[in-house]
Backbone as JSON Lines, residues from 0, in Angstrom:
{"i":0,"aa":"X","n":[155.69,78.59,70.45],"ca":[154.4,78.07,70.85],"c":[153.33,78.71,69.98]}
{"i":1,"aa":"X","n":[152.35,78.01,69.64],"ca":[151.66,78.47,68.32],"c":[149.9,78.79,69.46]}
{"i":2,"aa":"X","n":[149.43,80.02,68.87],"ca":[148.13,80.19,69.55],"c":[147.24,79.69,68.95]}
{"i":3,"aa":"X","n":[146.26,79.32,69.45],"ca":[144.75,78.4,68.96],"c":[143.81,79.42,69.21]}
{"i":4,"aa":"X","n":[142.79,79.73,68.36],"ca":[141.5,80.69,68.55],"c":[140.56,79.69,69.07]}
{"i":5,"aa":"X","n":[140.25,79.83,70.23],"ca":[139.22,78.87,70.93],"c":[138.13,79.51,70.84]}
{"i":6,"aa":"X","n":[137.41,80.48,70.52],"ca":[136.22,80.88,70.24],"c":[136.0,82.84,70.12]}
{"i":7,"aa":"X","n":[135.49,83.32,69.79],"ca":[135.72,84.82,69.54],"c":[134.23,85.09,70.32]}
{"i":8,"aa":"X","n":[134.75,85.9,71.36],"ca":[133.8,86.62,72.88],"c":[132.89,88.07,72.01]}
{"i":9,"aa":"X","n":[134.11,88.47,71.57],"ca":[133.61,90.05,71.36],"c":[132.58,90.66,70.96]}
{"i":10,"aa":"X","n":[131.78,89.78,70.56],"ca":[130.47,90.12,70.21],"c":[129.28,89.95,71.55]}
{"i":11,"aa":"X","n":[130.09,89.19,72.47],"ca":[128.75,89.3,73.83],"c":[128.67,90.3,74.71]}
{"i":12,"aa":"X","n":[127.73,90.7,74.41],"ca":[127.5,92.17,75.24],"c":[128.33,92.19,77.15]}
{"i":13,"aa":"X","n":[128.84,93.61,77.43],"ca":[129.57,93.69,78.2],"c":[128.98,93.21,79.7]}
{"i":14,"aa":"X","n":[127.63,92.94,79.5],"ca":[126.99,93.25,81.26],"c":[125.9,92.34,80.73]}
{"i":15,"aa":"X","n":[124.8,91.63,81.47],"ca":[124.06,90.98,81.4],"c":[123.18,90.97,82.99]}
{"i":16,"aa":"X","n":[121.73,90.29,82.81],"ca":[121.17,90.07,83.88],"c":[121.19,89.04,84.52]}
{"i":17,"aa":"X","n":[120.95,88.7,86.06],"ca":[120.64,87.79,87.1],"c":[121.78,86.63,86.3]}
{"i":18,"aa":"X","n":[121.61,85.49,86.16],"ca":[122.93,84.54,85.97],"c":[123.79,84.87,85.25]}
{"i":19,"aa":"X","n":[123.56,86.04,84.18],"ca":[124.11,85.94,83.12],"c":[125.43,87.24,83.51]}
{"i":20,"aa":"X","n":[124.99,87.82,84.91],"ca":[125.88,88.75,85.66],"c":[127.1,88.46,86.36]}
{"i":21,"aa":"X","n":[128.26,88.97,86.3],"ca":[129.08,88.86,87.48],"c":[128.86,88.87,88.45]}
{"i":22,"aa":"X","n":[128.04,90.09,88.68],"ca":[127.46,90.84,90.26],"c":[126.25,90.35,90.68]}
{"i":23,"aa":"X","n":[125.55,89.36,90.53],"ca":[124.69,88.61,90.26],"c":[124.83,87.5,91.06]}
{"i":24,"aa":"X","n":[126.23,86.93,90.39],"ca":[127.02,85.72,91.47],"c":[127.27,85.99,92.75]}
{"i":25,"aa":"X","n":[127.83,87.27,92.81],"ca":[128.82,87.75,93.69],"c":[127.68,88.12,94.93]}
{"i":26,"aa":"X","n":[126.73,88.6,94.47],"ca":[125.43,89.05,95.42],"c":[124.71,87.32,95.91]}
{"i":27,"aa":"X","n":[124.29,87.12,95.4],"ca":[123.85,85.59,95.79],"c":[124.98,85.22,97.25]}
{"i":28,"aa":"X","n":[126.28,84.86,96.68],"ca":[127.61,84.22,97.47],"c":[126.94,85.47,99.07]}
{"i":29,"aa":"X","n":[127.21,86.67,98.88],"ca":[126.87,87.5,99.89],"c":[125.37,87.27,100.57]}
{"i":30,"aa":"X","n":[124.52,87.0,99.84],"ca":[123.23,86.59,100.49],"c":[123.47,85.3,101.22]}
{"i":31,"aa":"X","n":[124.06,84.2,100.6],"ca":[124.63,82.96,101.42],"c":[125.26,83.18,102.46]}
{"i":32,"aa":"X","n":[126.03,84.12,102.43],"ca":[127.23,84.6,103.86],"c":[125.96,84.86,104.97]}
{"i":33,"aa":"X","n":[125.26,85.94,104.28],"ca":[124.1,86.64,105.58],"c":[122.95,85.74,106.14]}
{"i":34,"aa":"X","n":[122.58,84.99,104.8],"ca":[121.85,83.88,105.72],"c":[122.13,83.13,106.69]}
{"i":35,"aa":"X","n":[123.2,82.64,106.57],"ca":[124.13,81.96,107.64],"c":[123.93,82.54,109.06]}
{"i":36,"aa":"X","n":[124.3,83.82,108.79],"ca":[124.73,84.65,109.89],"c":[122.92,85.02,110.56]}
{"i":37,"aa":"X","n":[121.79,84.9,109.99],"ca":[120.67,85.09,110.34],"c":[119.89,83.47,110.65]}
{"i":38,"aa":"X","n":[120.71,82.89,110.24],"ca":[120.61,81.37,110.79],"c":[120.95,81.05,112.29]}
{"i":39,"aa":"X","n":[122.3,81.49,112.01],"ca":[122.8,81.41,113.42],"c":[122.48,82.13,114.97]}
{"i":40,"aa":"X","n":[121.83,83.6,114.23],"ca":[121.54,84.53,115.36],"c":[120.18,83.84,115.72]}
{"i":41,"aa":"X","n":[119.2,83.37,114.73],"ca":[117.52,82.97,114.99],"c":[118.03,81.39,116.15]}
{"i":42,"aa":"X","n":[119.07,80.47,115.31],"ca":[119.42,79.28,116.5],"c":[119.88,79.75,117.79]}
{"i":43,"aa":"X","n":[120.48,80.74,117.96],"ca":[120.92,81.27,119.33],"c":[119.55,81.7,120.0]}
{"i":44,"aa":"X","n":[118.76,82.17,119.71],"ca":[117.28,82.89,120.62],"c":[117.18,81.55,120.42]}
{"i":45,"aa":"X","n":[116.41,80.73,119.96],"ca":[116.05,79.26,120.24],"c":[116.72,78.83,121.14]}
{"i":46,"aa":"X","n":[117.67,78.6,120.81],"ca":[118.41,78.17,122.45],"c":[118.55,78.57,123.35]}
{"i":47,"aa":"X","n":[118.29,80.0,123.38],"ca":[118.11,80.46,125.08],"c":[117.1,80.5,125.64]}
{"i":48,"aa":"X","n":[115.91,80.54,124.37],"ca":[114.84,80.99,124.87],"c":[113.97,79.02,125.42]}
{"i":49,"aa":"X","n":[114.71,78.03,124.73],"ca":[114.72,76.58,125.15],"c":[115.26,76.46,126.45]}
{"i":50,"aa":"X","n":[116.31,76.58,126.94],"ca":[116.75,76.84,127.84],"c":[116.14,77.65,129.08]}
{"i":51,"aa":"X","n":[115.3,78.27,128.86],"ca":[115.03,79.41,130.2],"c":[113.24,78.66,130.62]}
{"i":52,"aa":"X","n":[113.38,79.09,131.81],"ca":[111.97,78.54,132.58],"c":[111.07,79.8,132.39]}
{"i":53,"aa":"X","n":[110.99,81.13,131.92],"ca":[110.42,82.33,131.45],"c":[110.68,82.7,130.23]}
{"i":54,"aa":"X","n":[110.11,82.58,129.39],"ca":[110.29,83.75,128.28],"c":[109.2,84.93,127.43]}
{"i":55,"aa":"X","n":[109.89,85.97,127.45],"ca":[110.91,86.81,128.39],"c":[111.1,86.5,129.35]}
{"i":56,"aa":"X","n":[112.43,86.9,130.31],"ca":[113.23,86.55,131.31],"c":[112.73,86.8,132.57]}
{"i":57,"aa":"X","n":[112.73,88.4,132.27],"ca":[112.04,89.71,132.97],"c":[111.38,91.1,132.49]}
{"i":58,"aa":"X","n":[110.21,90.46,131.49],"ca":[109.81,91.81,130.6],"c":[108.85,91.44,130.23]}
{"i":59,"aa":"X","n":[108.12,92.37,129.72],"ca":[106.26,92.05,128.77],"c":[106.82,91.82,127.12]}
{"i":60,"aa":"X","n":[106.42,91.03,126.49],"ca":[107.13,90.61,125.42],"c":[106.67,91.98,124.46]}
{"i":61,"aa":"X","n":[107.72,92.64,122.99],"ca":[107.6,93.22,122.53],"c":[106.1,94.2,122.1]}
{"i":62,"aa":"X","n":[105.95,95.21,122.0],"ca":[104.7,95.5,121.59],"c":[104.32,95.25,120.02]}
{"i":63,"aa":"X","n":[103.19,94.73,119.43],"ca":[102.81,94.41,117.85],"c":[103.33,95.6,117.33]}
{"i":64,"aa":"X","n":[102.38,96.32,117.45],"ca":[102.4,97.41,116.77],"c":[103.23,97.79,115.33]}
{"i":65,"aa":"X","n":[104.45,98.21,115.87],"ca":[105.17,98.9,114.68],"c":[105.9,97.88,114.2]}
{"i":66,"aa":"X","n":[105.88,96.71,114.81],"ca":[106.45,95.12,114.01],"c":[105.74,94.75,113.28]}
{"i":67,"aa":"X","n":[104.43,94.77,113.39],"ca":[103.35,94.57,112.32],"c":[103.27,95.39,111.23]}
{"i":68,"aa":"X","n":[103.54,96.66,111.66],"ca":[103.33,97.47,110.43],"c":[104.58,97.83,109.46]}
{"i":69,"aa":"X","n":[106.05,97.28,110.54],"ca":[107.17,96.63,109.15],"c":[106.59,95.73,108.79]}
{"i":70,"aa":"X","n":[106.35,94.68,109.09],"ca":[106.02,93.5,107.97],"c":[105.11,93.92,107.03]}
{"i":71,"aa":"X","n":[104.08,94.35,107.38],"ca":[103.11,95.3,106.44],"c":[103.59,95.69,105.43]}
{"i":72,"aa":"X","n":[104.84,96.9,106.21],"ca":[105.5,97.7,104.87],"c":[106.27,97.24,104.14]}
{"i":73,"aa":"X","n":[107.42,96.16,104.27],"ca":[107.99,94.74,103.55],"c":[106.92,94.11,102.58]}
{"i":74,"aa":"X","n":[105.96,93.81,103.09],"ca":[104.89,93.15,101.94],"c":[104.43,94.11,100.43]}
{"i":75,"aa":"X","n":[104.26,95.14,101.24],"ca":[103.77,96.37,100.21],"c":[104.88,96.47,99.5]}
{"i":76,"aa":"X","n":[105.89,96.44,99.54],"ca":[107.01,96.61,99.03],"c":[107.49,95.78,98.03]}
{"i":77,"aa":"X","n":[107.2,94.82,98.27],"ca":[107.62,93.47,97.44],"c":[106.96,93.72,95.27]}
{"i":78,"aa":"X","n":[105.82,94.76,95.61],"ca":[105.16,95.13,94.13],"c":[106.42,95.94,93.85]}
{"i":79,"aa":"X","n":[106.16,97.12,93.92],"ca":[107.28,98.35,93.29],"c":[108.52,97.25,93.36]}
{"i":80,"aa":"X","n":[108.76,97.23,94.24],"ca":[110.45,96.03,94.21],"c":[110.23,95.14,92.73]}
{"i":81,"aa":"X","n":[109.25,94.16,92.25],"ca":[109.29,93.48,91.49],"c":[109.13,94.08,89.89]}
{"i":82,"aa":"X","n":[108.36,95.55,90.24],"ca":[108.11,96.07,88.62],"c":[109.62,96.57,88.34]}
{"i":83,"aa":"X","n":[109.94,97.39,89.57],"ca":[111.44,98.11,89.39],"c":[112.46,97.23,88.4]}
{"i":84,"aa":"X","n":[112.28,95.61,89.3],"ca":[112.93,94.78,88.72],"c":[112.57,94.99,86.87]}
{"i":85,"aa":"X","n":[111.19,94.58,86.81],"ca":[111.01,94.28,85.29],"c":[111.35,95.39,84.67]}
{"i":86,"aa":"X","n":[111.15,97.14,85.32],"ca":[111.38,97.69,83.81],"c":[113.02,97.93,83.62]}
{"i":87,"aa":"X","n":[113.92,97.52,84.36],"ca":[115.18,98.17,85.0],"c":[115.66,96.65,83.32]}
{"i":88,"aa":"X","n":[114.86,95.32,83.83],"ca":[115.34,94.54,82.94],"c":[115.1,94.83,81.1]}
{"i":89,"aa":"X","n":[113.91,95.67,81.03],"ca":[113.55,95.81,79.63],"c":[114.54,97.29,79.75]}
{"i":90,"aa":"X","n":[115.29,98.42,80.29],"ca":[115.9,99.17,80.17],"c":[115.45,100.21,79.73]}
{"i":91,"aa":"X","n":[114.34,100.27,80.64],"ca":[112.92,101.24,80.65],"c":[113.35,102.78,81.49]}
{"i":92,"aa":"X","n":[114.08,103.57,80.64],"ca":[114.72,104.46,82.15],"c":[113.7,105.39,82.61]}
{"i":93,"aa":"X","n":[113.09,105.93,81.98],"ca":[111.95,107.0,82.58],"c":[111.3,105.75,84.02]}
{"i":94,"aa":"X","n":[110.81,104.95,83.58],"ca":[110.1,104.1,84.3],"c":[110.81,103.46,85.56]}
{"i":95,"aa":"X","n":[112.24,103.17,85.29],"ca":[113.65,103.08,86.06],"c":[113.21,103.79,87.34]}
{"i":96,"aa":"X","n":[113.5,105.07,86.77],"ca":[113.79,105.99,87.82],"c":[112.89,106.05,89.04]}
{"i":97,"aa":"X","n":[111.42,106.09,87.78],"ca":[110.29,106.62,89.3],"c":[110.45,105.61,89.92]}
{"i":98,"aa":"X","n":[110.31,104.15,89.34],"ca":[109.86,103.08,90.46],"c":[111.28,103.16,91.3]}
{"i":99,"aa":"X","n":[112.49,103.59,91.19],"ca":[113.65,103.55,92.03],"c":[113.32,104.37,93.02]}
{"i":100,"aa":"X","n":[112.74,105.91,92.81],"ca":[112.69,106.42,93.79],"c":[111.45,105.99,94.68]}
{"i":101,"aa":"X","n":[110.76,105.45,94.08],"ca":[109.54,104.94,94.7],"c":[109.76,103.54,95.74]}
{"i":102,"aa":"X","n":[110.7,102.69,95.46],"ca":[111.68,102.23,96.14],"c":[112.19,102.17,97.89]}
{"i":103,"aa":"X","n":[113.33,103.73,97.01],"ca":[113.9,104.03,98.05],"c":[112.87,105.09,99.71]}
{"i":104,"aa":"X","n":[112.14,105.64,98.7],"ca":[110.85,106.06,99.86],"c":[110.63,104.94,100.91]}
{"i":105,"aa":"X","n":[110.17,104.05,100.06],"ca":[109.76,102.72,101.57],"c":[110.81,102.15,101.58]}
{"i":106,"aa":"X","n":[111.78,102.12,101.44],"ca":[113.49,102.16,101.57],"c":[113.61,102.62,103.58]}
{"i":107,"aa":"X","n":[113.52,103.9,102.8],"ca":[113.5,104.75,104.15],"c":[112.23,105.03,105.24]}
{"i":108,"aa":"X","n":[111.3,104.97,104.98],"ca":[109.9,104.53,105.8],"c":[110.41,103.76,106.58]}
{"i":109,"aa":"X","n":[111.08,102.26,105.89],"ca":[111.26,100.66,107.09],"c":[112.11,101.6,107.91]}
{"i":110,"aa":"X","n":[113.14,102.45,107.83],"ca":[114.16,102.35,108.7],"c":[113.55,103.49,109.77]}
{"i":111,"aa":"X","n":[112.55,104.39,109.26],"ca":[112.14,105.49,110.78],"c":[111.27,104.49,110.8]}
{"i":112,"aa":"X","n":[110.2,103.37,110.89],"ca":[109.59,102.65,111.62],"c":[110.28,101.64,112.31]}
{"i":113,"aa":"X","n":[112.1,101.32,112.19],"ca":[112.24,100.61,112.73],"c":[112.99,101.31,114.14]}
{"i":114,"aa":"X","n":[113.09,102.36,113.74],"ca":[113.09,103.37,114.68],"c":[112.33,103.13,115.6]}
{"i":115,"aa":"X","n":[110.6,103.37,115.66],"ca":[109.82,103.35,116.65],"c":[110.3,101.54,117.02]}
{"i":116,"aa":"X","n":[110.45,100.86,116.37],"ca":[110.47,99.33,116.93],"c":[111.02,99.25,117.61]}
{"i":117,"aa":"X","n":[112.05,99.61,117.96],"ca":[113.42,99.46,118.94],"c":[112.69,100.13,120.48]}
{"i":118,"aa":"X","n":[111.69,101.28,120.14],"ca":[111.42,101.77,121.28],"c":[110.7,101.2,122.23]}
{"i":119,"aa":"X","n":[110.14,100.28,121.21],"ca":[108.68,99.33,121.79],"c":[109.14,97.64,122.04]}
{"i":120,"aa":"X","n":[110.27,97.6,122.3],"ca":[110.88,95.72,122.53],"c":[110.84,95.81,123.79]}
{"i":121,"aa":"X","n":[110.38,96.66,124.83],"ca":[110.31,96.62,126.06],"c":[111.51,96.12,126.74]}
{"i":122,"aa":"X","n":[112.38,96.25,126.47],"ca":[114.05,94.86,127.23],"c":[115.0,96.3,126.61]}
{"i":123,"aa":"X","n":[115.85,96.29,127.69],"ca":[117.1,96.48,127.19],"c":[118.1,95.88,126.95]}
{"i":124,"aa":"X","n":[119.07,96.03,125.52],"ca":[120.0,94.89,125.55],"c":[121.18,94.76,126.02]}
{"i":125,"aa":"X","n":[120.98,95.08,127.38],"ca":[122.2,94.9,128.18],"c":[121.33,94.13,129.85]}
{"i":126,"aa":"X","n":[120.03,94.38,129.39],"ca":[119.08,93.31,130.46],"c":[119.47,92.43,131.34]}
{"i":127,"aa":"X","n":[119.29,90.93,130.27],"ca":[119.77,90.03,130.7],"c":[120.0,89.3,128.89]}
{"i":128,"aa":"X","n":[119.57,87.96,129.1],"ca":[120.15,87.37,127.91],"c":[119.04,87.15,127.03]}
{"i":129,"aa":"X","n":[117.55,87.43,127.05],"ca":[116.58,87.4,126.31],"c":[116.69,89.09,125.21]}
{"i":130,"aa":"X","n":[117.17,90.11,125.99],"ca":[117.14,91.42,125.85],"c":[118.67,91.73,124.63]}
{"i":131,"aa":"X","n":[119.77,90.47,125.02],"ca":[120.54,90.98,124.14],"c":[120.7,90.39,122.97]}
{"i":132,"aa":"X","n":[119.44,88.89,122.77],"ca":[119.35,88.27,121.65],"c":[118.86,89.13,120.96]}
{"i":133,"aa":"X","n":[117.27,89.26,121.6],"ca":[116.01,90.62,120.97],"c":[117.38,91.45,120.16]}
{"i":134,"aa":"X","n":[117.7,92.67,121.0],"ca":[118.17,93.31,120.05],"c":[119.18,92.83,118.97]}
{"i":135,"aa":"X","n":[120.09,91.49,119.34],"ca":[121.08,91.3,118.09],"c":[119.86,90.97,117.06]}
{"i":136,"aa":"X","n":[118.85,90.32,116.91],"ca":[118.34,90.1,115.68],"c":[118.12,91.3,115.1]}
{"i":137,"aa":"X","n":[117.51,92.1,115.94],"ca":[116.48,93.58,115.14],"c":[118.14,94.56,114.57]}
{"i":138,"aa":"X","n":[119.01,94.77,115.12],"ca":[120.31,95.01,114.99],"c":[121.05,94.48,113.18]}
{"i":139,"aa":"X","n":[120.76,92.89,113.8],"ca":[121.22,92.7,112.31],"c":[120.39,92.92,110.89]}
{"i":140,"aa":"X","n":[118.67,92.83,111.39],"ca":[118.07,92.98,110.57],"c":[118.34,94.91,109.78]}
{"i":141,"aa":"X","n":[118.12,95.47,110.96],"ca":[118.36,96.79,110.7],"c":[119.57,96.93,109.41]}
{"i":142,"aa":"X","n":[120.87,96.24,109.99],"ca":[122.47,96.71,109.16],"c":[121.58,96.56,107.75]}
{"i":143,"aa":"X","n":[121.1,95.12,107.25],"ca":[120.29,95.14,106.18],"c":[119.69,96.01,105.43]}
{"i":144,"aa":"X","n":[118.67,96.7,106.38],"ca":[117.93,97.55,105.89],"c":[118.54,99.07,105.25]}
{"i":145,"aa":"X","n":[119.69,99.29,105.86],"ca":[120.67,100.36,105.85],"c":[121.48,100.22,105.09]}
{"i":146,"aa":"X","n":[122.08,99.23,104.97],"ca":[122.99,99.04,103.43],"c":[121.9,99.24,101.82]}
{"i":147,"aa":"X","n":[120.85,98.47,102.51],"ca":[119.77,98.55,100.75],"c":[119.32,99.9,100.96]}
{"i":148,"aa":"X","n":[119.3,100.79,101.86],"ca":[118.85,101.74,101.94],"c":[119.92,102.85,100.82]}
{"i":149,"aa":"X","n":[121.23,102.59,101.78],"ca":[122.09,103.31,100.9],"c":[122.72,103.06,99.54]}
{"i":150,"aa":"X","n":[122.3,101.6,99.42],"ca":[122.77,101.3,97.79],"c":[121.8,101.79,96.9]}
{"i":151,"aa":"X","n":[120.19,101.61,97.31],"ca":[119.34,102.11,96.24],"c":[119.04,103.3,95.63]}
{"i":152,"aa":"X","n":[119.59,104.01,97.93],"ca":[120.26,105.49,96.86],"c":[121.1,106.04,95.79]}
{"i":153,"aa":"X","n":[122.3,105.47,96.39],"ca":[122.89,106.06,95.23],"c":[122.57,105.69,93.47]}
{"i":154,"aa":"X","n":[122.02,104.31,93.49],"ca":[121.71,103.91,92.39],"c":[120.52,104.92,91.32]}
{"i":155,"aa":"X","n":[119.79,105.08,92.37],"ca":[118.76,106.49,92.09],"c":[119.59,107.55,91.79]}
{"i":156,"aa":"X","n":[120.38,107.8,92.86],"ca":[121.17,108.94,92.07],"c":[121.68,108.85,91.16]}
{"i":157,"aa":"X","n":[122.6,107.93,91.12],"ca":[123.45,108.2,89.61],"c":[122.34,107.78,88.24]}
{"i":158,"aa":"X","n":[120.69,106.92,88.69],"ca":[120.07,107.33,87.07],"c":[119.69,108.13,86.83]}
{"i":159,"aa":"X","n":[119.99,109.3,87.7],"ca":[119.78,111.03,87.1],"c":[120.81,111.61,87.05]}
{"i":160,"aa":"X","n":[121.96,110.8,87.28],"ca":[123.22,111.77,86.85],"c":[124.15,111.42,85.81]}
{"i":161,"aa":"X","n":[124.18,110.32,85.49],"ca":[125.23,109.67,84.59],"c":[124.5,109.06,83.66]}
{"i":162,"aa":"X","n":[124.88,108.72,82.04],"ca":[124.57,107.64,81.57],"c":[123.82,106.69,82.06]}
{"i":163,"aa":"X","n":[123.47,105.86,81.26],"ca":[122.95,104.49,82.06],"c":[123.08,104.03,80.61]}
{"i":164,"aa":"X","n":[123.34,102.49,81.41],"ca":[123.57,101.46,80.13],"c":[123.17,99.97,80.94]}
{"i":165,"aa":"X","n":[123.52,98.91,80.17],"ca":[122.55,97.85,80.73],"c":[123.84,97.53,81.87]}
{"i":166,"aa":"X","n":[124.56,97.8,82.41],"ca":[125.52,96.93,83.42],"c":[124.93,98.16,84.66]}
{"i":167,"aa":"X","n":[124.39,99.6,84.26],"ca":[123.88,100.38,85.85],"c":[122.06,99.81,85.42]}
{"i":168,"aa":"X","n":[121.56,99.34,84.46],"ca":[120.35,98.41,84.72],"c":[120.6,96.89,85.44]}
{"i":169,"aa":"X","n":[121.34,96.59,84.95],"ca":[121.54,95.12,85.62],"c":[121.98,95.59,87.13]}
{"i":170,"aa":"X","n":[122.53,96.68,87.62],"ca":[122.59,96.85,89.07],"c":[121.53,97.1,89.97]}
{"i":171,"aa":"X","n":[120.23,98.29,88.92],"ca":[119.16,98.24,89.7],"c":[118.58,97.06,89.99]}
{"i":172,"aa":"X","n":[118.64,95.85,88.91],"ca":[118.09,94.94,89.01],"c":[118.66,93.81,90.25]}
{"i":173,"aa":"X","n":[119.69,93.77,90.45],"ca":[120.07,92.76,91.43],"c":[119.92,94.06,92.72]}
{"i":174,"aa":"X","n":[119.84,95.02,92.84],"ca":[119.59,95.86,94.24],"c":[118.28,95.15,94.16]}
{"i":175,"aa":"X","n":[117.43,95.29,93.54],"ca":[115.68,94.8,93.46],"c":[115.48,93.71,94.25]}
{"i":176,"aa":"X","n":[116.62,92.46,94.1],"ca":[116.36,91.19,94.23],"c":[117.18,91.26,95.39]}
{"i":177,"aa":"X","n":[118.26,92.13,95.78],"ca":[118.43,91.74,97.08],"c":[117.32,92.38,98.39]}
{"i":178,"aa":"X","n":[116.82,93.15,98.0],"ca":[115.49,93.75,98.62],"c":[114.86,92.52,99.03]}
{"i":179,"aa":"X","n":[114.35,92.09,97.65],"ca":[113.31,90.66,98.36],"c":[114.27,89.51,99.16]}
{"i":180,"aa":"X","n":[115.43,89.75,99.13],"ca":[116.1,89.08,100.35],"c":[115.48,89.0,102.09]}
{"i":181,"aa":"X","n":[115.82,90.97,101.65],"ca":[115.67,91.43,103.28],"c":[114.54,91.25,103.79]}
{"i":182,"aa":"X","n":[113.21,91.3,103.08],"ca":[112.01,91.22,103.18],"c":[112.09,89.84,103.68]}
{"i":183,"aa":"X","n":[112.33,89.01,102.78],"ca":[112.23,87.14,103.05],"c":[112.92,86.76,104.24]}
{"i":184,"aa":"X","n":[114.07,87.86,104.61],"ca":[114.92,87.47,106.03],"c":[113.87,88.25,107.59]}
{"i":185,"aa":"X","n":[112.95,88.99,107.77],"ca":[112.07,89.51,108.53],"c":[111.39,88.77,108.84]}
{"i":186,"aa":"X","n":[110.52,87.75,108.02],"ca":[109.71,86.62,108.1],"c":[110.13,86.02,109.42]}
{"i":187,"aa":"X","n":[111.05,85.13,109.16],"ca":[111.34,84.73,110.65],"c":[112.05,85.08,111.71]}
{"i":188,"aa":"X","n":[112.47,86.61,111.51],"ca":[112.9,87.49,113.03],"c":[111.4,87.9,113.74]}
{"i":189,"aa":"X","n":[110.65,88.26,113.2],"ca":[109.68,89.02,112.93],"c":[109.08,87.88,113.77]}
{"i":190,"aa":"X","n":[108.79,86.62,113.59],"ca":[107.74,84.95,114.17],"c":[108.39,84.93,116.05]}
{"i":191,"aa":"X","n":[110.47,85.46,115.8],"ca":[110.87,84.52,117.06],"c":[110.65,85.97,117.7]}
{"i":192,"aa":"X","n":[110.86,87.29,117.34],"ca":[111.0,88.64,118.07],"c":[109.32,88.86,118.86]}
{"i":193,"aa":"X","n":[108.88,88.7,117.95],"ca":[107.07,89.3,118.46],"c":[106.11,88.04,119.1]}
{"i":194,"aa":"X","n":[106.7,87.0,118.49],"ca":[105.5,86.08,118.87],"c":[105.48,84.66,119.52]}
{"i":195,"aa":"X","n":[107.06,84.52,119.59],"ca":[107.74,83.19,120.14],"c":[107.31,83.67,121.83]}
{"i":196,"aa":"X","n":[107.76,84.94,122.38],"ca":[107.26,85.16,123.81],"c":[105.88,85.45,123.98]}
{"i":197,"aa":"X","n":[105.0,85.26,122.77],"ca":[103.57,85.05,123.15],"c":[103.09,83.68,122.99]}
{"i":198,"aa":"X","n":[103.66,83.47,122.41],"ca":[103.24,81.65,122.27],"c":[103.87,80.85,123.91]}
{"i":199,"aa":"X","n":[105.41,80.98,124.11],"ca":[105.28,80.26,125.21],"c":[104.57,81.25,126.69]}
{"i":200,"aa":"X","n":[104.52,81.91,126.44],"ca":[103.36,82.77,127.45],"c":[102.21,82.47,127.66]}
């Protein structure tokens, strides 16, 4: 059997950005999985909360407060998130780094403010069935926040410990963009958690 040279690769660089990534694809496919799954949890409170002649069931609906001031801190976030992106893409490492750790700071801010949030949903989620939606959303939103929490760490870490080359740039860069995921997925936990039981109230 005789071989055919169908085209010579070796000259395209090993790693690339956003389409031009493996991990790129592979992150997207995973953002599709989670949307789903934040689809489905936001249609479930709709439907119970359609369903019920009170909502809340038996409770004063969440307090603003520290829900407001995640979304706040999600918004603020969305700058550093987007430069991180650009210099991570020009392979800017001094510049890399700070905006990474600058990052992961309000990284970790969302998660001790979501701390106080949990304190202030007034319901427990073992209540009734308004109390155990409440918390599955803030729950799943949280896992979110905690995985980007711990990926951006280590990513920070290792651009002060190892090499860097464009395939650990192309990683800061898709951590960047799954950030503005989590941010874009709050939007509407954030409408049915705080303000759906003030509207039908």
């Amino acid at each position: 059997m005789s071989e055919r040279l169908v085209g010579d690769l070796s000259r395209l660089p090993s790693a690339g950005f956003s389409t031009h990534g493996l991990w790129f694809w592979a992150g997207m496919a995973f953002i599709l999985i989670e949307t789903t799954g934040f689809a489905l949890a936001g249609a479930s409170y709709i439907y119970l909360m359609n369903g019920a002649d009170a909502w809340p069931l038996d409770a004063p609906p969440p307090a603003l407060g520290w829900g407001t001031a995640m979304t706040a801190l999600l918004l603020i976030s969305l700058a550093p998130t987007m430069v991180l992106s650009h210099v991570a893409r020009m392979r800017d490492l001094k510049a890399t780094r700070f905006w990474a750790l600058v990052v992961g700071v309000l990284n970790g801010l969302a998660l001790v403010i979501r701390g106080f949030e949990f304190t202030s949903l007034n319901v427990r989620w073992d209540q009734d069935a308004y109390g155990s939606i409440t918390w599955a959303l803030m729950l799943l939103h949280t896992l979110h926040l905690v995985t980007d929490f711990i990926d951006t760490g280590l990513l920070t870490v290792f651009l002060f410990t190892h090499q860097v080359d464009t395939e650990r740039f192309s990683d800061v860069d898709d951590d960047a963009f799954y950030w503005m995921f989590v941010v874009a997925a709050w939007a509407p936990i954030y409408l049915l958690v705080y303000w759906a039981p003030r509207w039908l109230s």
